[in-house]
N, C-alpha and C positions, 0 to 999 in steps of 0.2 A: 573177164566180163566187167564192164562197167557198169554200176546201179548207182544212182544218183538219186537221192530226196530232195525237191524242192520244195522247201519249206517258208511261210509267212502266212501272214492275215487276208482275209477277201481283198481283192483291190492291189495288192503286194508288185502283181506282174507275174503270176509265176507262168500263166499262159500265156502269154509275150515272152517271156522270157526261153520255158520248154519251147516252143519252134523253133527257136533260134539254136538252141541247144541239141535237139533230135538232127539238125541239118550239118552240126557240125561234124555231132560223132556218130552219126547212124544209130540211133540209140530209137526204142520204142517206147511213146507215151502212154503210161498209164496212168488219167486221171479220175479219183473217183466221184467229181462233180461231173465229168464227161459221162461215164458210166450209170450212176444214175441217174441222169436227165435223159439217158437213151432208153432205158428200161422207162420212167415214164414216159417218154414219147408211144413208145412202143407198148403201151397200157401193161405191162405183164403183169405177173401177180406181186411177185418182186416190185416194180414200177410203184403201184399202187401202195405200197406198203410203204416205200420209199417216200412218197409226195404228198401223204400224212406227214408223216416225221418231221419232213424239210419246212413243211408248209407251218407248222409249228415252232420252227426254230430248234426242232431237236436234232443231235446228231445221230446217223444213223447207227445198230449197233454193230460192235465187232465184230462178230460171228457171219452177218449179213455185207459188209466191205470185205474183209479175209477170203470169205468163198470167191467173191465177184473179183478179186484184184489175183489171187493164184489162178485163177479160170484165165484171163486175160494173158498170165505170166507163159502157162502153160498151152496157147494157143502161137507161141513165140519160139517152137524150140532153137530156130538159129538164129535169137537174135545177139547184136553185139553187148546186149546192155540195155535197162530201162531208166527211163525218167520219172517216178512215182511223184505224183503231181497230188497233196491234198491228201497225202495216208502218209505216214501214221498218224490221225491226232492224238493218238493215247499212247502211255506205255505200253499197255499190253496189246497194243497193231504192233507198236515198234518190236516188242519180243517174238509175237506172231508171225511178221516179217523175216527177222532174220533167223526164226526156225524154219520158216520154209525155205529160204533162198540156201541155208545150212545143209536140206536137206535135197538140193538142186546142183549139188555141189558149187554155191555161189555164197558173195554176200553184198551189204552197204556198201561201196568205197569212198563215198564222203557224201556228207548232208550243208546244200546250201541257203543260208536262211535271210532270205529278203527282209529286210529291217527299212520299215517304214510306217511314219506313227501314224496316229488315229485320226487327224484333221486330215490328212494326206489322201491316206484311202477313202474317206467320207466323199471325199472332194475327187476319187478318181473313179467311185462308185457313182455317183451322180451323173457322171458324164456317160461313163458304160449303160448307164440304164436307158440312159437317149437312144442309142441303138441297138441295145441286143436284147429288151424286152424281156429279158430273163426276170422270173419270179423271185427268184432269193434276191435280189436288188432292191426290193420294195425296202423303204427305210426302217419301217420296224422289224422288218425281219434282218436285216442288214444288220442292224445296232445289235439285236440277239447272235449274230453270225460273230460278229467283232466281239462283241463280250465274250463268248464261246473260246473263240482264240485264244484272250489273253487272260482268260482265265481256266481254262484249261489245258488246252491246246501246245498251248508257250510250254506245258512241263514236259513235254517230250526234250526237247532241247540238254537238259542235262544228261538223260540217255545218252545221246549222240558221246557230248561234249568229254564224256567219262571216256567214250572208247576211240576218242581226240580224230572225229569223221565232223566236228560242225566247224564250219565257216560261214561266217557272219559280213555281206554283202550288203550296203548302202543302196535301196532301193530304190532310193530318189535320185534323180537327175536325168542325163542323154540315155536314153533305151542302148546306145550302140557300148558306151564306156559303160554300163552297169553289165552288159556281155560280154566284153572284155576282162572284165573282173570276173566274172564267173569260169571264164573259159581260162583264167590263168590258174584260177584255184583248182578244178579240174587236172590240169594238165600238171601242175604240182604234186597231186594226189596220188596219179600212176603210176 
C-alpha cells in the first residue's frame, strides 16, 4: 500500500498537487481541511465545534482530526494507498498515524513537502480567495494559518526526516514539472 503525506503551508499546492497525484496512482484523498469544512457545511456537532476553532485561527485538536482521518481510512478497505493532505501538523498526529496505519497492517512510504516561502503563498492565497470564498483565506486568519505552519507545524518534518520518508519538492514554478518531481520521488520510494 502506498501512503503518501503531502506536506506544506496554506497556498503550498498541495490540493493541486493531490489530484494530480490520486489519478496517477489510484490512491484515496484524505484531507483534513476537506473534512472539516464538510462537517461544517453539514452543521454537525463536530462541524460546529470545528468552525469555532478555525474561525479563530486555532488548530483543531488531535483527538478530534485522528477520530475523523481513521473513520475516513476505514471507510477505504480496498483502497491502493492514501494521500493525507493537511495531517499530521503535530508530532503526536504523526505518531498517532503511524500507530494506526501499524495497526492496519500498513504505514507512511514517504512524506512530500511542498517548499514554498511566505510572499509566495501570500500572493497565491490572494488570488484563491477571488474564487473559492473559503473563510480561512481571510488575511488575518491566513497570516495566523501561515504562522501556525512555520511555527509549529514545520516540526513534524524532522519526524519524517529521522525515518529518511521526507522529500523536500520546490513548490514554485510549472504545476506539470513540480508533478513530475513528485511522481519521480514516489516512484523512487516503492
Amino acid at each position: 500500500m502506498l501512503n503518501i503525506v503531502l506536506f506544506g503551508p496554506p497556498g503550498a499546492g498541495k490540493g493541486t498537487q493531490a489530484s494530480k497525484l490520486i489519478d496517477e496512482y489510484q490512491l484515496v484523498h484524505i484531507s483534513t481541511g476537506d473534512l472539516f469544512r464538510m462537517h461544517i457545511k453539514e452543521q454537525t456537532d463536530l462541524g460546529k465545534r470545528v468552525k469555532e476553532l478555525l474561525d479563530n485561527g486555532i488548530l483543531v485538536p488531535d483527538s478530534i482530526t485522528i477520530d475523523m482521518l481513521e473513520e475516513e481510512v476505514v471507510k477505504n478497505p480496498d483502497a491502493k494507498g492514501f494521500i493525507f493532505d493537511g495531517f499530521p501538523r503535530t508530532v503526536a498526529q504523526a505518531e498517532a498515524l503511524d500507530k494506526f496505519l501499524v495497526s492496519k497492517g500498513s504505514a507512511i512510504s514517504l512524506v512530500l513537502q511542498l517548499d514554498v516561502n511566505e510572499d509566495e503563498l501570500k500572493r497565491r492565497i490572494a488570488e484563491r480567495k477571488k474564487v473559492s470564498g473559503r473563510a480561512d483565506d481571510d488575511e488575518e486568519k491566513l497570516v495566523k494559518r501561515i504562522d501556525e505552519y512555520f511555527q509549529k507545524t514545520v516540526h513534524v518534518l524532522p519526524y519524517y526526516a529521522e525515518q529518511s520518508k521526507l522529500k523536500v519538492v520546490n513548490g514554485i514554478g510549472v504545476i506539470d514539472e513540480i508533478f513530475a518531481e513528485l511522481c519521480g520521488a514516489i516512484d523512487a520510494a516503492k
